[in-house]
TIFIBA-708803 format. One line per 10 residues: number of its first residue (from 1); for each residue x negated, y, z of C-alpha. Coordinates in nm, 3 decimals. Example, Ala and Ser with C-alpha at 12.3 -4.5 7.8 and 13.67 -1.06 7.14 Angstrom:
BEGIN
1> -1.230 -0.450 0.780; -1.367 -0.106 0.714
//
This chain:
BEGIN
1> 0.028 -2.426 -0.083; 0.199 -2.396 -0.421; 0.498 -2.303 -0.248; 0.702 -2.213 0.055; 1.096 -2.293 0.062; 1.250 -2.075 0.277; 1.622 -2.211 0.434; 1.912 -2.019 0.473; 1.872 -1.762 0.748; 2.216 -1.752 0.907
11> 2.055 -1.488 1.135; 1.775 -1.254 1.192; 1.762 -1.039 1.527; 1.410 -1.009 1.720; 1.049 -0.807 1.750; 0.759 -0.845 1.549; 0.409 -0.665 1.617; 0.312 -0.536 1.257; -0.085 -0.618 1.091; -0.253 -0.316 1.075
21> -0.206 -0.067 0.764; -0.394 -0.099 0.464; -0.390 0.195 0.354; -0.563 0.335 0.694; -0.784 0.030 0.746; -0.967 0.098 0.397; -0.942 0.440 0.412; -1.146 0.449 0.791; -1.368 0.177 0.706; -1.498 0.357 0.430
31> -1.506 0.758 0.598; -1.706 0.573 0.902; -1.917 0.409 0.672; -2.036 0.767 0.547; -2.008 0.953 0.867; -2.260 1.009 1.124; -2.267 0.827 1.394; -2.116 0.514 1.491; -1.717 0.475 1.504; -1.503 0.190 1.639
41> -1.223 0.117 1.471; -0.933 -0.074 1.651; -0.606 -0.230 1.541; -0.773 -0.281 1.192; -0.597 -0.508 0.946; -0.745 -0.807 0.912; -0.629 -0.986 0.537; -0.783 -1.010 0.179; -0.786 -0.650 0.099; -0.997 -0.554 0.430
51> -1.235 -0.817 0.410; -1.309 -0.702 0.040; -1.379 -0.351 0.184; -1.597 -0.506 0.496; -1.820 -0.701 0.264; -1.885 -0.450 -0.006; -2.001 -0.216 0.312; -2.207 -0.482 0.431; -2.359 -0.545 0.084; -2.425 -0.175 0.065
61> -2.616 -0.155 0.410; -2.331 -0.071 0.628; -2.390 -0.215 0.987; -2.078 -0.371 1.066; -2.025 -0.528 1.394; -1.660 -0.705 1.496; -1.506 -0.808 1.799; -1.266 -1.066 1.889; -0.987 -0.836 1.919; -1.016 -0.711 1.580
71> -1.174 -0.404 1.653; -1.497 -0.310 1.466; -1.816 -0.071 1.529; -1.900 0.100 1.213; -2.253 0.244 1.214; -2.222 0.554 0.935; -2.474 0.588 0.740; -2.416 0.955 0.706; -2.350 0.964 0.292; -2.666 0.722 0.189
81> -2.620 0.378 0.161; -2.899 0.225 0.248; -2.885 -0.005 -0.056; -2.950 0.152 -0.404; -2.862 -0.167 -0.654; -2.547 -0.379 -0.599; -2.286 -0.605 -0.730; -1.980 -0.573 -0.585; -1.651 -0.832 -0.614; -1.351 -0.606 -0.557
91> -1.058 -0.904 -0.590; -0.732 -0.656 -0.655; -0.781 -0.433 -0.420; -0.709 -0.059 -0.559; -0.799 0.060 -0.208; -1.112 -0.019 -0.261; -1.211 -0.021 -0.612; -1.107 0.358 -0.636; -1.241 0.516 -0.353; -1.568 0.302 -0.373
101> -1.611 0.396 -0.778; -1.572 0.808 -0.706; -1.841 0.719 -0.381; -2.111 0.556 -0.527; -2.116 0.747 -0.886; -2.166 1.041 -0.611; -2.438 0.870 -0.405; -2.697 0.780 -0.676; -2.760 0.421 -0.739; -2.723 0.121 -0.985
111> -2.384 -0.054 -0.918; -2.145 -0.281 -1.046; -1.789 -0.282 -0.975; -1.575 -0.529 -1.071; -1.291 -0.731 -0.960; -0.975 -0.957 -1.006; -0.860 -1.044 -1.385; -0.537 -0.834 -1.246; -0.710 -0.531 -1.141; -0.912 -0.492 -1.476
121> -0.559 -0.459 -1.648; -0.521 -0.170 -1.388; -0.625 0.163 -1.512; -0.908 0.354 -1.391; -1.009 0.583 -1.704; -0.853 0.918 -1.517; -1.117 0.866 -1.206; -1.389 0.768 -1.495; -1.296 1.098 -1.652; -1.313 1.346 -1.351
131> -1.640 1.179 -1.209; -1.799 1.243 -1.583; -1.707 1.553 -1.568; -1.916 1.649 -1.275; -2.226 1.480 -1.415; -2.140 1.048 -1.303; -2.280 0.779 -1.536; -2.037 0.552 -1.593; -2.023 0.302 -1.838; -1.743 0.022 -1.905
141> -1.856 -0.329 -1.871; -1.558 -0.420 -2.056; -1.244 -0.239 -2.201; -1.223 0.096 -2.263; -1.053 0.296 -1.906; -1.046 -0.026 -1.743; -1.279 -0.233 -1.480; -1.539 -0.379 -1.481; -1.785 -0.036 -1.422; -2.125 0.019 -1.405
151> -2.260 0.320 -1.225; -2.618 0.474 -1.267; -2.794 0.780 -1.108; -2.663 1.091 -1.296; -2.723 1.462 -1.299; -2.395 1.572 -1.079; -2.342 1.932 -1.120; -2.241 2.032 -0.785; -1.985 2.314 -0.684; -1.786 2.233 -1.060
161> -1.412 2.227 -1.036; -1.287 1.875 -1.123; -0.950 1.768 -1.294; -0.748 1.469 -1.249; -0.427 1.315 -1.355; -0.198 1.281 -1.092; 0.135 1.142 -1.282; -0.005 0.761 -1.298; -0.184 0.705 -0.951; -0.223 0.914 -0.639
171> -0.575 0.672 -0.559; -0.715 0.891 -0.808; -0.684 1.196 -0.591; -0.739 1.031 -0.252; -1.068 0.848 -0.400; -1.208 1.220 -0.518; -1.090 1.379 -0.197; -1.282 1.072 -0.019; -1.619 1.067 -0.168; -1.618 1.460 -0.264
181> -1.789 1.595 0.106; -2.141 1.373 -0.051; -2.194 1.719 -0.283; -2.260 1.946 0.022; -2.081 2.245 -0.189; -1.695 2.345 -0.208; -1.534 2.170 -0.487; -1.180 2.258 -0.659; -0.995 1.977 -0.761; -0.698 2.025 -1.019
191> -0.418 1.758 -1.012; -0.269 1.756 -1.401; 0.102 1.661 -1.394; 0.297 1.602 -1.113; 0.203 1.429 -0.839; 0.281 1.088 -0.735; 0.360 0.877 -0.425; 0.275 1.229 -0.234; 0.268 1.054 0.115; -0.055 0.845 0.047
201> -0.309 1.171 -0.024; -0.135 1.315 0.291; -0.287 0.998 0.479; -0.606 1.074 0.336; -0.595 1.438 0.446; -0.511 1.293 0.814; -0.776 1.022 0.807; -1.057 1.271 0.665; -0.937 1.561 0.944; -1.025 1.302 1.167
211> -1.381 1.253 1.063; -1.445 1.628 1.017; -1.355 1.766 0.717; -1.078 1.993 0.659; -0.949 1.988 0.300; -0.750 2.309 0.199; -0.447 2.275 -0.083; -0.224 2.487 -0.325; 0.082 2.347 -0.298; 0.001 1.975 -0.492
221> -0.176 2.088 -0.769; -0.516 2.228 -0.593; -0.750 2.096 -0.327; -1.063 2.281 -0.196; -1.305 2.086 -0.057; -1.517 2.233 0.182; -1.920 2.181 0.216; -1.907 1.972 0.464; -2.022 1.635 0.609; -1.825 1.344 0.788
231> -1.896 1.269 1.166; -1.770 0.974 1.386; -1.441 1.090 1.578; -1.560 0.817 1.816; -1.234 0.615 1.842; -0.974 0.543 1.583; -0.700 0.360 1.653; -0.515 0.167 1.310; -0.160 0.176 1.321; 0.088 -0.080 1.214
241> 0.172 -0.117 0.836; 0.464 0.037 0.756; 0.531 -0.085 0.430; 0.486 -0.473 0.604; 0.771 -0.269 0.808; 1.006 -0.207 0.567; 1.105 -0.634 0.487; 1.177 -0.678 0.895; 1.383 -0.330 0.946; 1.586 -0.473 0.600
251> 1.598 -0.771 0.724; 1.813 -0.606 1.045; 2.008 -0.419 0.837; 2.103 -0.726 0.587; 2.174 -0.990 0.931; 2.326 -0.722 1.099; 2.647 -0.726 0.835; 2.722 -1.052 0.962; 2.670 -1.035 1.305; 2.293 -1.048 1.360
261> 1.998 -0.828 1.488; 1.905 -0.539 1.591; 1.515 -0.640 1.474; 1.211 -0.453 1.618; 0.869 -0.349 1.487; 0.628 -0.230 1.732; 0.261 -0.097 1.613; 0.481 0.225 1.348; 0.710 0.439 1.489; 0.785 0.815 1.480
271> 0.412 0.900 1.543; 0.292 0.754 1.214; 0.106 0.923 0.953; 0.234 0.693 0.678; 0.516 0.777 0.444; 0.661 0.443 0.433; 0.810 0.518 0.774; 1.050 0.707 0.557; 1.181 0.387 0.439; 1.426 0.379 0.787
281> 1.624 0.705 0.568; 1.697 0.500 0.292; 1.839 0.218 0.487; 2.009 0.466 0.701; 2.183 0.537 0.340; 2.266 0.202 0.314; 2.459 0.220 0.633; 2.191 0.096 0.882; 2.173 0.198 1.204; 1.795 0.289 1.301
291> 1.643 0.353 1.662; 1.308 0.479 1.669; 0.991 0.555 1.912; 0.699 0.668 1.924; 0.565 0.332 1.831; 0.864 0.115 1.718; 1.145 0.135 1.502; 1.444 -0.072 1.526; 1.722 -0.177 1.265; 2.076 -0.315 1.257
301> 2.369 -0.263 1.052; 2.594 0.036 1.127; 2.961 -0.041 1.177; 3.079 0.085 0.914; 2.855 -0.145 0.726; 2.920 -0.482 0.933; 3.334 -0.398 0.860; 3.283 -0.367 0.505; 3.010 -0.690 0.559; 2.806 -0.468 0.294
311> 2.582 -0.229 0.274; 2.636 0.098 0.065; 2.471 0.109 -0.277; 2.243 0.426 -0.349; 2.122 0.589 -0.667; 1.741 0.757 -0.506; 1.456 0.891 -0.646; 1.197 0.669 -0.433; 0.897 0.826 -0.604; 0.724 0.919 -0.211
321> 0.801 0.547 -0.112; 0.673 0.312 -0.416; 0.570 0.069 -0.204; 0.865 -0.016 0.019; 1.082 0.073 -0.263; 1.053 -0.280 -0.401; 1.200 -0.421 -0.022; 1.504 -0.173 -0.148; 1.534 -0.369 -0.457; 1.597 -0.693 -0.292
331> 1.867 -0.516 -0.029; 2.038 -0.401 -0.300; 2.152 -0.737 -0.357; 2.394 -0.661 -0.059; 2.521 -0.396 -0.176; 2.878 -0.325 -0.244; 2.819 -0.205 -0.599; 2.521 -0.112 -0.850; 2.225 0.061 -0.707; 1.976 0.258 -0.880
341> 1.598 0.340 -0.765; 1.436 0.622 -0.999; 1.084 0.754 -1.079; 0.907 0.440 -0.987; 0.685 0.407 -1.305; 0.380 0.345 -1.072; 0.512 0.009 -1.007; 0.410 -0.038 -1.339; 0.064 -0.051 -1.307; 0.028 -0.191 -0.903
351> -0.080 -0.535 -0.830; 0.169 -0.649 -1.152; 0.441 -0.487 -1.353; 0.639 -0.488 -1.079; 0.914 -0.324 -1.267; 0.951 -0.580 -1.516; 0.861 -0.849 -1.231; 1.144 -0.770 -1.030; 1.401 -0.741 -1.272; 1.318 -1.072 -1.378
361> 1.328 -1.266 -1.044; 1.640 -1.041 -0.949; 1.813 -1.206 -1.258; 1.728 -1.563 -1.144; 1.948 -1.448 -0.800; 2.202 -1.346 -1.009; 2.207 -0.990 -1.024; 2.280 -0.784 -1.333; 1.990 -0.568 -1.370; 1.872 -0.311 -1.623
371> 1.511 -0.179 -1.626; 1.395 0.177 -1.773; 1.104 0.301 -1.850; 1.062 0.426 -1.459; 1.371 0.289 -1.315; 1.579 0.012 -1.227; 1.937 -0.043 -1.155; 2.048 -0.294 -0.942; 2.406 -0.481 -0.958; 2.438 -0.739 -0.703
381> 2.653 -1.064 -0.800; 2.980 -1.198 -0.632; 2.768 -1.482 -0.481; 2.382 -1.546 -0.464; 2.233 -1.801 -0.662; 1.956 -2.032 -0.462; 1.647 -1.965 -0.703; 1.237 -2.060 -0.752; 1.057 -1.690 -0.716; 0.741 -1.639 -0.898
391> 0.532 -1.360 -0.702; 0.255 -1.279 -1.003; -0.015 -1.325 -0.749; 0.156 -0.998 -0.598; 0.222 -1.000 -0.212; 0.493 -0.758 -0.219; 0.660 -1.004 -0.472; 0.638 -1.295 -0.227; 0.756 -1.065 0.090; 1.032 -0.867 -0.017
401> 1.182 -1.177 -0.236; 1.169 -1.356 0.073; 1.484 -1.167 0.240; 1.716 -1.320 -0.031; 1.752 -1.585 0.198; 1.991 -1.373 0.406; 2.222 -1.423 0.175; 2.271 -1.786 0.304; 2.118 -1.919 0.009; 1.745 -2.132 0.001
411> 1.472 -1.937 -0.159; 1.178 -2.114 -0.322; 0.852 -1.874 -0.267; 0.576 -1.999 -0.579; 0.221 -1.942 -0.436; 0.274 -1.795 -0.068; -0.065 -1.735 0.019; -0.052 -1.424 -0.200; 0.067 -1.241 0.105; -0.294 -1.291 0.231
421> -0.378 -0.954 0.037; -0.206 -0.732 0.318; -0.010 -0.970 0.580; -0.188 -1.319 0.607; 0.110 -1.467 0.877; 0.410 -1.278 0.739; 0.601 -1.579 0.682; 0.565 -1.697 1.044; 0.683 -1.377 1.161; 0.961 -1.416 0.978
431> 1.026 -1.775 1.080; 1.022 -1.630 1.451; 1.309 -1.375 1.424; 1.494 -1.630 1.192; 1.776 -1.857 1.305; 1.882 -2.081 1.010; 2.205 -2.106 0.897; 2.418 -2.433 0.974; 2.205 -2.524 1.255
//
């Protein structure tokens, strides 16, 4: 479909049973892949950046077996893939690409990584770096820092501390942290610069806790990883994606000012190890009113909010929350005055610029916006404009664009399948909690 037009939604008030999270799905496919033992995995995402993971294990050796329900049994192959020489086709899944380039140039082997024209503009020369350091042979298939990789057998000097930036990805970290337990010695890693989108190595610590290894930290700039090995937890249960979250607890907040929701997600609640949750405390800013479980969270607009019929703009450093940040771009179009969301320069090298991305397509709305370097501030028009979105073959793009259609205006969606990377029916679900306006 080249695209989706999306009516007016006059009002917005249900549940909806979130996909899976990526970032857990990719993370446990991968730790049970080089545990001992088998694991079964349930509640696992099931979308383009899953199935990338799924058949580079099974290209690798990895028995994978999957039931109907989406569940999986992961035989671990207890750090050594069975399969020495590979070619592996990584679309744009970061998820992936990272952790499985610091795993292999560990493992010892002939591999090459490559992936979607988009992800070999994404950087990758800070992993290259710290994996050289401790002996990897890597070489570039292409340009210099970027994908395509090859990776050869090296000489790894095991037990030598290891540096990495930390001020341009956090995958860096969490794909060193991942595939560091293969060296059987303690390892120090040193994070150079500050650290970004925090939240995301702390769901790596979780995950590898959970498979048996206990990683010890200084603050955010040191990580000690023990000499240890990974071993099945037996169960894992995937929780729902909380960044999929963030467009249906908006879209709550948003109907609520006129007289709609609350709206539900079940599958993320208060229980959940991802940072996205954290998402509810901006809207709560905004002047949302949020309920919340162990395993749901529910959204509506506060009264204050529904008087005014607007929500409240904010000026916030959304650094921990880069991710869901982008769904606060798109509320700030209901906002009663500029907003402004700081230290987001990550967005500038994610699935697209998204920073220059979303300024753009928030312009064809009609918002006033000005973009920085690692900001963007937001300052929503008198009316909303109907416009054609162009998503840059970036989900996040397609979904959070999509809520401008609660603004009783008709939103053209270019290319909607690209939601297929983390949330393959998202546009149904939204179609179910979605009454449309002048019906």
């Amino acid at each position: 479909m080249k695209f989706l037009d999306i009516e007016p939604i006059g009002r917005a008030a249900g549940a909806v049973k979130m996909p899976g999270s990526k970032s857990i799905s990719n993370r446990v496919l991968l730790l049970a892949a080089l545990s001992r033992g088998e694991t079964r995995l349930k509640g696992l995402l099931d979308a383009d950046d899953t199935r990338v993971m799924l058949e580079a294990l099974d290209r690798l050796g990895v028995a994978i077996e999957r039931d109907r329900d989406g569940s999986a049994a992961v035989r671990g192959v207890a750090g050594n893939f069975p399969v020495k020489s590979a070619e592996l086709l990584l679309g744009n899944a970061g998820t992936a690409f990272r952790p499985l380039t610091a795993v292999l140039a560990l493992c010892g082997g002939d591999y090459r990584l490559s992936g979607a024209p988009r992800m070999h503009e994404r950087p990758i020369g800070d992993l290259v770096d710290a994996l050289r350091a401790l002996g990897a042979r890597i070489e570039y298939s292409g340009r210099e820092g970027f994908p395509p990789l090859e990776l050869h057998p090296g000489a790894i000097k095991h037990g030598a501390p290891v540096r990495v930036r930390g001020d341009v990805s956090s995958q860096y970290l969490s794909a060193l942290l991942m595939a560091l337990p293969l060296m059987n010695s303690e390892t120090r890693i040193e994070v150079k610069g500050e650290l970004v989108s925090r939240p995301y190595v702390e769901i790596t610590l979780n995950l590898m806790h959970r498979f048996g290894v206990d990683v010890k930290r200084d603050g955010w700039s040191s990580f000690f990883v023990p000499a240890s090995s990974y071993a099945t937890p037996g169960e894992l249960y995937v929780e729902g994606d909380a960044s999929s979250a963030s467009y249906f607890l908006a879209a709550g907040a948003i109907s609520g000012l006129s007289g709609g929701g609350p709206v539900r997600v079940e599958g993320v609640g208060r229980a959940s190890i991802q940072g996205d949750v954290r998402f509810t405390e901006v809207l709560e800013r905004m002047g949302a009113s949020i309920s919340m479980g162990e395993n749901w969270i529910e959204s509506v607009a506060g009264p204050e909010a529904r008087a005014r019929g607007k929500l409240k703009a904010i000026d916030a450093d959304l650094n921990h929350i880069p991710d869901a940040a982008m769904t606060a771009a798109v509320a700030a179009l209901f906002a009663e005055g500029p907003s402004t969301l700081r230290n987001i320069a990550s967005w500038r090298v994610k699935e697209t610029d998204r920073i220059a991305a979303m300024a753009t397509e928030l312009r064809k709305l009609g918002a006033a916006v000005e973009e920085g370097a690692d900001t963007l501030r937001v300052t929503p028009p008198l009316m909303l404009r109907p416009a054609t979105i162009d998503t840059y073959d970036d989900h996040r793009m397609a979904m959070s664009f999509s809520l401008a259609a609660l603004g009783g205006i008709k939103v053209r969606i270019n290319d909607p399948g690209c939601v297929g990377k983390t949330f393959p029916g998202y546009f149904d679900a939204l179609a179910g909690i979605s009454q449309r306006a002048f019906s």
